[in-house]
N, C-alpha and C positions, 0 to 999 in steps of 0.2 A: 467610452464617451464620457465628457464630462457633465458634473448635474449644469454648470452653467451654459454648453450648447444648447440646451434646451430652453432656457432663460430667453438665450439671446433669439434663435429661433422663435419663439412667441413675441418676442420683441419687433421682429420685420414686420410681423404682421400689422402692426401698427403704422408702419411708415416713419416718417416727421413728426409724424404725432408723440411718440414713445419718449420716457423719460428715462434715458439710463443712469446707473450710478454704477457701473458694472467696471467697467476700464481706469485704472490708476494713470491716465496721463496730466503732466502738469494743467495748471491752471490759467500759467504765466506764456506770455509769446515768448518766442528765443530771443536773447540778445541781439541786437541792431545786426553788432559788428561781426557775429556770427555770419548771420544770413548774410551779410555784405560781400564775407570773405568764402562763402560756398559759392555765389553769383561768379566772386573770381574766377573761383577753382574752375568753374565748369567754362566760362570763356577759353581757359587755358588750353583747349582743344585736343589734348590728349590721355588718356585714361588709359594707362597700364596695369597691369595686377601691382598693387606694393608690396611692401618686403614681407616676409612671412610674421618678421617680430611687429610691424609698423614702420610708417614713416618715419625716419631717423630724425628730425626736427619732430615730431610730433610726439615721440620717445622723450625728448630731451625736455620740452614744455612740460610734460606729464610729470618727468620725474623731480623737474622744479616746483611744479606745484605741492608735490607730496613734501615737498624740503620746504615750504613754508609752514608746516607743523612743526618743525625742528627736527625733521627723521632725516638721517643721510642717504638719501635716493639717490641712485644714479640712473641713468637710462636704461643702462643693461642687464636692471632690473625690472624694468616694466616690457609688458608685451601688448602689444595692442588686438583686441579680437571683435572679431562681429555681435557686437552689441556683451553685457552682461553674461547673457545665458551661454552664448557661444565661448566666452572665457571660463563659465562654468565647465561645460558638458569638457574645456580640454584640461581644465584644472586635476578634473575626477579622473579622467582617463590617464593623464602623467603620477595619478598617486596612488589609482586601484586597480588590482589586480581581483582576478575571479573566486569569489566567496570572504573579500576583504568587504570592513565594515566602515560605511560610515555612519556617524552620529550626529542627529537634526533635532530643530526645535520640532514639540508640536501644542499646536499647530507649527502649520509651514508653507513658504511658496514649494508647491507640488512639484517641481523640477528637482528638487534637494531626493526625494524617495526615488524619483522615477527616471533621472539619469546613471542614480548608485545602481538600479537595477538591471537596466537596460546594457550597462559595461560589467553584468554578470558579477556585481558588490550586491551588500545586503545593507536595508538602510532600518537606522534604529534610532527611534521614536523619542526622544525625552520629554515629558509632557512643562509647561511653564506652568510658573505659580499664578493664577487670575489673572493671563496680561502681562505679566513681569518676570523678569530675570531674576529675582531674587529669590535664591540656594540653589539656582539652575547649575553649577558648576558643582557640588555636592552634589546632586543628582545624576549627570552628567556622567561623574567620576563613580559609581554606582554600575552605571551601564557598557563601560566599557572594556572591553574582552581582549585574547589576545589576536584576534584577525584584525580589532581598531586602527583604521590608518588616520583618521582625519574628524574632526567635528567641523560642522558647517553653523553659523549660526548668521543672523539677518541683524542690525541693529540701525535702522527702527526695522522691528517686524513687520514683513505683508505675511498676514493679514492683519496682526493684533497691536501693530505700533508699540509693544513693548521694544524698551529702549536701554541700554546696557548703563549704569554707571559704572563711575570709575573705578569704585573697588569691584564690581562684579565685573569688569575686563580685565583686571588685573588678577584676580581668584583663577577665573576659565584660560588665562596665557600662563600663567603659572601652573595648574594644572596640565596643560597640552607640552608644557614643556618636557615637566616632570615625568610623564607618560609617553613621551617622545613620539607624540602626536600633530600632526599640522591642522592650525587653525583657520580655518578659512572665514576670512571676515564679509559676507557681502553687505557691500555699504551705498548701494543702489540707491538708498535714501537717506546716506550719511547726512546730508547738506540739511536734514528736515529734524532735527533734532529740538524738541521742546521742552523738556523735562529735566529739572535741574540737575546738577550734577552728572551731564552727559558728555559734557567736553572733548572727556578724555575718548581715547580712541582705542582697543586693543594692540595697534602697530606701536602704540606709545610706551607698551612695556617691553617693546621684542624693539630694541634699537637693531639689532645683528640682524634681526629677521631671517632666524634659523627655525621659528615659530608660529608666526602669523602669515598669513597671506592674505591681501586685499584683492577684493573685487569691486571696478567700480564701473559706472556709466556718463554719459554725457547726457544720457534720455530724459533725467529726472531733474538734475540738477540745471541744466538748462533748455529744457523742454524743444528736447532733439529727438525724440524717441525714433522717427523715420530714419533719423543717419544712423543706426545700428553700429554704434561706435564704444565698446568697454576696452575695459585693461584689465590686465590683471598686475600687481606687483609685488616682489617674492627676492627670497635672494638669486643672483644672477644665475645660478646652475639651475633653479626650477623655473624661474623664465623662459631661458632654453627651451629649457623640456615645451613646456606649457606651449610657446612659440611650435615646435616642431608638431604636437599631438594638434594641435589647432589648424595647422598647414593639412594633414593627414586627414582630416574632417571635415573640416571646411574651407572656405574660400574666404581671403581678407576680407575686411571690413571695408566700404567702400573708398577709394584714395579720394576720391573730392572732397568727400567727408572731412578725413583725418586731414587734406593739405587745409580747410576750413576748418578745424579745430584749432591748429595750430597757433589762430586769432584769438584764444582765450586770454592770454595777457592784457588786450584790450578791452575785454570785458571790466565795464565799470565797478569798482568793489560792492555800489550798493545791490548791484540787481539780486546775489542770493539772498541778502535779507527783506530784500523788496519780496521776492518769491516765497521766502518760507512766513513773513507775518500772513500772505495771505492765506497759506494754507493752514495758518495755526486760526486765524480768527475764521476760517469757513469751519474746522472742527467743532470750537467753541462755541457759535452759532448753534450746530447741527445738535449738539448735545442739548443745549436752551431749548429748542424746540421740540426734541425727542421728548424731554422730561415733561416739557408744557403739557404733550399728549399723553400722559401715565408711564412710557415708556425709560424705563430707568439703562444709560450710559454714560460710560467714564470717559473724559478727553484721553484720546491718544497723546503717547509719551514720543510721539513722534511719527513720521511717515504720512500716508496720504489717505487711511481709512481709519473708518472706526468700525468695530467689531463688537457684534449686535447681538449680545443672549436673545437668542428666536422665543425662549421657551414661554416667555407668557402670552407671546403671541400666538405660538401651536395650543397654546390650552385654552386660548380665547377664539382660536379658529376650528380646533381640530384636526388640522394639519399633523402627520404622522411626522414629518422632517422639514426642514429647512430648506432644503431642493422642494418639496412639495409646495409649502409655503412662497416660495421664490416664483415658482413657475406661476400659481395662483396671481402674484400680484402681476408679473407679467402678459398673463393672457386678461385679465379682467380689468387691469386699469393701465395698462403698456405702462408701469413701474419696471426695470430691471434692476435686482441687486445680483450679489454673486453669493451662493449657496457656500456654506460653511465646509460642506462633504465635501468640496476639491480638497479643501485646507488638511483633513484628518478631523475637523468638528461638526457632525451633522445638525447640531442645534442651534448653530450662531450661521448671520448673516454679514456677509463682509461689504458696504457702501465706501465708495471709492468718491472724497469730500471733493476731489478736484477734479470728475465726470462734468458734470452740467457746465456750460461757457461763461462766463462771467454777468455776459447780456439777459440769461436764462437762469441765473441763480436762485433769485427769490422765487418763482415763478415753480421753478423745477424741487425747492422745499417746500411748498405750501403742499404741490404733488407729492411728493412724498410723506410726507405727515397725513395728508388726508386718507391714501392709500391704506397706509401700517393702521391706522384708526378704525 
């Protein structure tokens, strides 16, 4: 069981009443023309299983979009899978075999340890420096043995919104090359990048992409998370793969979805930077008013949380851990954050800046500060 089912669980008890900060969903509605062109899809009256890779127009959008970075994408290198994680758990299964190792931040989103283990791999830990990638590839290259098939890393991180620069994307692909290792980039929150010098992307040093692999979603960057729509893109033989191991697993991604993604060309240029200033100015905020009440936090270098040293709040409570602390403010003032301990951190608190609705902002921070106080 996880420490935050029990979070949440304390949470109902509340009702309407309860303030969570617990769920990383955007902040922002979906684009117009999205939701216009799902309305279609589903008039369209018929609903087959689609192809195992994706929709063949929905392949071909995807992989032009990745060719506006300047990478030469082509379709038959993208696969399309049920949502992120479903692209994950087939990524891991086309690259490990039983007692192979992969390599993860930690902290980390809990799927990177608990799908390596679950397909009988072993998963190994690399801890960050405060938050950040930097010497994480020196460290990295430390830990890695000879069952190493893969390092997975997040940029921005859930939960520490550590955010890769260019030279430390470029250190970790040059490293995975040299060690003849695949990189798997999830970039679930690429689109939320705040921290200077992040531009660059990992795929941007592996043009062959014989080295990197992307993981990406629609969930975050255009606040779809219900159409359960990722990719994964690789060069075309581990596409394949990834396509076939995803067929074997699961079942496509839903086809009204992906035939309604396919309108992403119409999506207006401004709406991700419309989307991502809001989530940078709700961090910035959130830190302003953290500090106001004694408590000391760094803005995220990107992504949708900030990540919360517990410790002088377990020393000011008594609180044994973070999960404790968590639960506390849950059952006593229906606060929900998400406990550190899913992450690999029992002392940090992870608040997700893009939980409360926009209508319920202010409202749901002055709750929150009052709480942690």
């Amino acid at each position: 069981m996880r420490a935050v089912d029990a979070v949440l669980a304390a949470l109902a008890a509340h009702g309407d009443g309860a303030s969570s900060w617990v769920v990383g969903e955007p902040c922002a509605a979906p684009p117009p023309a999205l939701a216009a062109a799902l309305a279609e899809a589903a008039r369209a009256g018929a609903f087959p299983y689609p192809p195992p890779a994706g929709l063949p127009r929905l392949r071909e959008v995807l992989a032009a979009r990745h060719r506006e970075g300047g990478a030469g994408v082509e379709a038959a290198q993208v696969a399309v899978t049920a949502g992120a994680k479903g692209g994950l758990l087939a990524l891991l299964a086309a690259l490990l075999e039983p007692d192979d190792e992969l390599v993860h931040p930690l902290p980390c989103y809990p799927a990177y340890p608990a799908m390596a283990r679950r397909l009988g791999g072993r998963a190994v830990g690399v801890a960050e420096a405060q938050g950040s990638f930097e010497g994480w590839a020196r460290a990295v290259a430390g830990a890695i043995g000879p069952r190493t098939r893969a390092v997975v890393v997040a940029s921005p991180s859930n939960p520490t919104g550590a955010t890769l620069s260019g030279a430390q994307a470029r250190d970790l692909v040059a490293l995975c090359r040299e060690r003849g290792l695949r990189l798997i980039c999830d970039e679930a929150y690429g689109e939320f990048r705040f921290a200077p010098d992040t531009a660059a992307l990992p795929a941007d040093f592996d043009p062959g992409r014989r080295t990197v692999v992307q993981l990406r979603s629609a969930s975050k960057s255009w606040a779809l998370c219900g159409w359960r729509v990722g990719w994964v893109v690789a060069d075309a033989g581990l596409a394949a793969t990834v396509a076939a191991r995803h067929a074997s697993l699961l079942n496509p991604a839903s086809g009204p979805a992906q035939a309604a993604l396919t309108a992403l060309p119409e999506v207006p240029a401004g709406y991700l930077e419309t989307a991502r200033d809001a989530v940078r100015q709700r961090g910035r905020e959130l830190v302003r008013v953290l500090e106001d009440a004694g408590l000391a936090a760094a803005p995220p270098g990107g992504g949708f949380y900030l990540w919360l040293d517990a410790r002088p709040l377990l020393a000011r409570t008594g609180a044994g851990s973070a999960a404790e602390l968590a639960l506390g403010l849950a059952r006593e003032h229906g606060v929900g954050l998400w406990p550190g301990e899913d992450f690999g951190s029992p002392h940090h608190l992870r608040i997700a800046v893009t939980a409360p609705p926009p209508a319920a902002w202010q409202a749901a921070l002055a709750r929150l500060v009052g709480a942690l106080a």
